[in-house]
C-alpha positions in Angstrom: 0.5 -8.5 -6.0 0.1 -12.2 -6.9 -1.6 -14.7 -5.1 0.9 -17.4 -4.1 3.2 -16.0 -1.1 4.4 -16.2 1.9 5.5 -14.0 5.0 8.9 -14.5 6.8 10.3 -13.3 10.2 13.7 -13.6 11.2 14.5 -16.5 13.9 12.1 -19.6 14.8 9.5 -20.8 13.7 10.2 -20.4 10.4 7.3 -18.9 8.4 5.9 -21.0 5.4 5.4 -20.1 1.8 1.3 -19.2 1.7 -1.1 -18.4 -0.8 -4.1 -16.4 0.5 -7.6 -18.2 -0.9 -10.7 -16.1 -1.3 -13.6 -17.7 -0.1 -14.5 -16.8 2.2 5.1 -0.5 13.6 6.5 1.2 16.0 3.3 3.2 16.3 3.8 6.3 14.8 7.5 6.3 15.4 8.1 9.4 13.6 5.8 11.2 16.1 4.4 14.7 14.8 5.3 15.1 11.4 6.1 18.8 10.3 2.8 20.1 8.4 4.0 22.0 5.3 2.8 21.6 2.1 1.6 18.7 0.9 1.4 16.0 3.1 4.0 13.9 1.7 5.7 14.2 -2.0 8.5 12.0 -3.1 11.8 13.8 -3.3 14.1 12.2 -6.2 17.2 11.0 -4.9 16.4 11.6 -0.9 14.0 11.5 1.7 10.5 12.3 1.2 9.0 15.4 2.6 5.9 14.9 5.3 3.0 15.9 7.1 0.6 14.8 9.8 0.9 12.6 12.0 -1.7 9.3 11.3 0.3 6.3 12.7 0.0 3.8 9.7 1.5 6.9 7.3 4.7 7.4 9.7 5.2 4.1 9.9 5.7 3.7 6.2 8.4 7.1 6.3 10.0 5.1 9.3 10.4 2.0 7.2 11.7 4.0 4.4 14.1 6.7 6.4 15.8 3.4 8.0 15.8 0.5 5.1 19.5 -0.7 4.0 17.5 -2.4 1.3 14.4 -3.5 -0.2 12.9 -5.8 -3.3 9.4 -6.1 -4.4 9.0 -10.1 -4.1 6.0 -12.2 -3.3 8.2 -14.1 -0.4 7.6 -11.5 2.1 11.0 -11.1 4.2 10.9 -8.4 6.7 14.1 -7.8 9.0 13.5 -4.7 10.8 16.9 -5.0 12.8 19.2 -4.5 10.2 16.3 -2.6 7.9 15.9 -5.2 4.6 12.3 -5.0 3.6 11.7 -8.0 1.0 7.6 -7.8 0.1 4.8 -7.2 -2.2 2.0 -4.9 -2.1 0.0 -6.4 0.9 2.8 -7.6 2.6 4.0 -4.2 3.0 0.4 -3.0 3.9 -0.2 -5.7 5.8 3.4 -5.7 7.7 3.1 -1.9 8.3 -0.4 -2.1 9.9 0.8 -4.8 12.4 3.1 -2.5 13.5 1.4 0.9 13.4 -2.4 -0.2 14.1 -2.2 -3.7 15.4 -6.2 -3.8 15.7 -7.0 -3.4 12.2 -4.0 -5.7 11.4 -6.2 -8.2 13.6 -9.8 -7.4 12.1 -8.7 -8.1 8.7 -6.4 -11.4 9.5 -9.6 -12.3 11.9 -12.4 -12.0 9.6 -11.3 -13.9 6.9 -9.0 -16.7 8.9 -6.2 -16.0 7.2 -3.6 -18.4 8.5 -0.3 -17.3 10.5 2.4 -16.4 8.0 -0.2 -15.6 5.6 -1.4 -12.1 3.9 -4.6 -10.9 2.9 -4.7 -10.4 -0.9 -5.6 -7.3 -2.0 -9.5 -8.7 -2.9 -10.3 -9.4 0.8 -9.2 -5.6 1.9 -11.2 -4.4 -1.0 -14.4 -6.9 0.5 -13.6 -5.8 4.4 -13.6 -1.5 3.4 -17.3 -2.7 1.2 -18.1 -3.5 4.4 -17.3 -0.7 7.1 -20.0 0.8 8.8 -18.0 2.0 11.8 -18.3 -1.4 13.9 -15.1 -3.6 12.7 -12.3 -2.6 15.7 -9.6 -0.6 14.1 -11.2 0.5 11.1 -13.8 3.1 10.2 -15.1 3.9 6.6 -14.4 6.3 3.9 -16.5 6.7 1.7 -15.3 9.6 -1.0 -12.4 10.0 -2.6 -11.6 13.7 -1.1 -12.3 12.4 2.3 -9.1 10.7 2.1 -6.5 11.2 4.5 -2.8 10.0 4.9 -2.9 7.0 6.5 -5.9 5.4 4.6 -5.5 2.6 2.5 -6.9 2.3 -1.2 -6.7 -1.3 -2.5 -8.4 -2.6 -5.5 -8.8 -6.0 -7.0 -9.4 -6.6 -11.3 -12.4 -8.2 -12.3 -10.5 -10.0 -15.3 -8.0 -12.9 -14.0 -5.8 -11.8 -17.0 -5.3 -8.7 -16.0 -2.1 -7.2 -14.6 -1.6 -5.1 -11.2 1.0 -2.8 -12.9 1.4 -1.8 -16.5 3.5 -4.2 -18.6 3.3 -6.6 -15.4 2.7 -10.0 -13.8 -0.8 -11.5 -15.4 -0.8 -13.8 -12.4 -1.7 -10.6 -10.3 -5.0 -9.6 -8.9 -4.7 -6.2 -7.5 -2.9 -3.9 -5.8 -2.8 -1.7 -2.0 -0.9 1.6 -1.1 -1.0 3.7 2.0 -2.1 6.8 1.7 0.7 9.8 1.9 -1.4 13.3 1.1 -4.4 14.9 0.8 -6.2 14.7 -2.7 -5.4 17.6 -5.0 -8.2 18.5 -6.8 -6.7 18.2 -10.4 -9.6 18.8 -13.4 -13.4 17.3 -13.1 -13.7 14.7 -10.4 -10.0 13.9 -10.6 -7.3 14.2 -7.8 -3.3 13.8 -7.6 -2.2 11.6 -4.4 1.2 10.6 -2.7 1.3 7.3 -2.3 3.3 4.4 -0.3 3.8 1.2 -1.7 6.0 -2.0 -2.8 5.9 -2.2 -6.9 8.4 -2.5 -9.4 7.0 0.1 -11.4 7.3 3.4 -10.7 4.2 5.8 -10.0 5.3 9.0 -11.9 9.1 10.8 -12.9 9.0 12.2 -9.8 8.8 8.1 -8.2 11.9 7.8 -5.2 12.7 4.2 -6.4 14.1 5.7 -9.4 16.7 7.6 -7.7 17.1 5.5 -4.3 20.4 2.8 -4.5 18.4 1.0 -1.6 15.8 -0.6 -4.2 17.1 -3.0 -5.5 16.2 -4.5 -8.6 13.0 -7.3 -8.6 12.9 -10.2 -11.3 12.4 -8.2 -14.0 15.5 -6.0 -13.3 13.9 -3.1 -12.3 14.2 -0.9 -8.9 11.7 -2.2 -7.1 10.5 -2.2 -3.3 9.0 0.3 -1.1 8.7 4.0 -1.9 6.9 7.2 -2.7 4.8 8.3 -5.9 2.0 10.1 -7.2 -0.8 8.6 -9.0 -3.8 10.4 -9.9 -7.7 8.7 -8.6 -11.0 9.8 -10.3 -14.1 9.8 -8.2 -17.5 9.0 -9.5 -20.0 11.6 -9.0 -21.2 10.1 -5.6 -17.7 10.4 -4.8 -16.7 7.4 -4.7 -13.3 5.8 -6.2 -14.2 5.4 -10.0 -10.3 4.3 -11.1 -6.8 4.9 -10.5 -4.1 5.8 -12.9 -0.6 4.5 -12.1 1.2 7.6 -12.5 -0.4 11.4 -13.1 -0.2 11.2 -17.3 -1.6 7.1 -17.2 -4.5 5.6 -18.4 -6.8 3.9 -15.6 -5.8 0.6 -14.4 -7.8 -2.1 -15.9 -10.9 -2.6 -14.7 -11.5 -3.5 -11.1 -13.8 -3.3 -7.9 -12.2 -0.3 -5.6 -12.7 0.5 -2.0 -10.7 2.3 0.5 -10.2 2.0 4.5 -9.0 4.4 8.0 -7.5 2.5 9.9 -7.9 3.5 13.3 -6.0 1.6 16.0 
C-alpha cells in the first residue's frame, strides 16, 4: 500500500483522490461458518474453505464468494451491487470493517481525522493496535502472536521509506494490512503458518487463490492482483509478540518494520 489514494462509491458525491498524512459489511453475512479444519485455507481454483464465525472474517469470504471482479489499485472503487472490488491493502481493510464492525471503522477514521473519502495508511493502524488497552470502542488488544484469531488484523509499516510492501514491489509503499483467516499453526521455534485476507498483487504462497481465480484481474504490473486468500508464515518474539512476517511460508521476512495487531470488536 502507497500513500497517495483515494476511496470511491458509486453515485453522488463523487469521492476525491486522497492521500492519508501521518501526523498526527453486511455484518457477518455468512453467519456461522462450518468449523472444520483450519479456519480458513485457500483452495486453488475455487472457494476457500472456513471456520468461525468473527464478523470482519466473513465479511472478507462474502466479498470474495460474490466479486465479478477485482484489481489491486490505490484508487479504491468498491461497487458492492454488481460485486467489482477496485482497492489496495487498507482500502480493503478499511472498506470491510465499515461494513462488518462499523465501530472500529469509526475509532480508527475518528482518532486520527482522517478526512471522508480517505483511508488510514497502514502506519496509523499499526500506531492505534500500540495503543489498545481495552478502552478505544470497537477494538480490544492482542497482544501475542498465538492469541490471534480470524478476524484480527496484523498491519505493519517499514521503518526505511525505500522499502517495498511486497517483494519485487512499489518503493513508494509503506506497509501493508490483512485480515486474519485461521488460527496460528505452530510451525518450528516461535514461528506460525496463517491464512490470510488481503488486496496485493503478489501472491502469498503456491497455494495463493489469485493465482487460479479469472476474477483477479491483472494490476499495473500485469499480474493477478485484488482480493484473496494465502498463507504467510509470522515469527513471534519471545514475549510473544509479532517479531516479522514472511510473505509466503518458504520467504524471507519482510523488510524491516514496526508490527502491531488489532480485534476488532464491533
Amino acid at each position: 500500500m502507497r500513500s497517495g489514494r483515494r476511496t470511491v462509491r458509486p453515485g453522488p458525491p463523487r469521492r476525491r483522490w486522497a492521500v492519508v498524512l501521518v501526523p498526527v459489511v453486511l455484518a457477518a453475512v455468512v453467519g456461522t461458518l462450518a468449523a472444520a479444519g483450519p479456519a480458513l485455507a485457500g483452495r486453488p481454483g475455487g472457494a476457500p474453505r472456513a471456520a468461525g464465525s468473527a464478523p470482519l472474517l466473513g465479511e472478507a469470504v462474502r466479498e470474495y464468494t460474490t466479486m465479478t471482479a477485482t484489481r489491486y489499485q490505490h484508487r479504491n472503487v468498491e461497487r458492492r451491487g454488481v460485486g467489482t472490488y477496485f482497492y489496495d491493502c487498507v482500502g480493503f481493510v478499511t472498506y470491510a470493517l465499515g461494513q462488518a464492525a462499523p465501530t472500529a471503522q469509526a475509532t480508527i477514521l475518528d482518532t486520527f481525522h482522517v478526512r471522508p473519502g480517505y483511508v488510514p495508511s497502514p502506519g496509523l493502524y499499526v500506531r492505534l493496535f500500540d495503543a489498545l488497552d481495552g478502552t478505544q470502542p470497537g477494538w480490544a488488544p492482542v497482544r501475542t502472536v498465538a492469541a490471534l484469531r480470524p478476524g484480527d488484523v496484523v498491519a505493519w509499516s517499514y521503518r526505511a521509506a525505500s522499502s517495498s510492501n511486497e517483494p519485487g514491489g512499489d518503493h513508494r509503499a509503506r506497509g501493508h494490512a490483512l485480515i486474519v483467516g485461521s488460527v496460528p499453526e505452530p510451525s518450528g521455534p516461535g514461528s506460525y503458518l496463517v491464512t490470510v485476507w488481503d488486496s496485493t498483487g503478489t501472491p502469498h504462497g503456491p497455494d495463493d487463490t489469485r493465482r487460479t481465480n479469472r476474477k483477479n484481474l491483472p494490476d499495473a504490473a500485469g499480474r493477478p492482483s485484488g482480493l484473496g486468500s494465502g498463507t504467510v508464515r509470522l515469527d513471534a518474539a519471545p514475549d510473544g509478540a509479532l517479531l516479522t512476517v514472511h510473505w509466503s511460508p518458504t520467504s524471507g521476512p519482510v523488510a524491516p518494520a514496526e508490527f502491531a495487531m488489532g480485534r476488532p470488536t464491533a
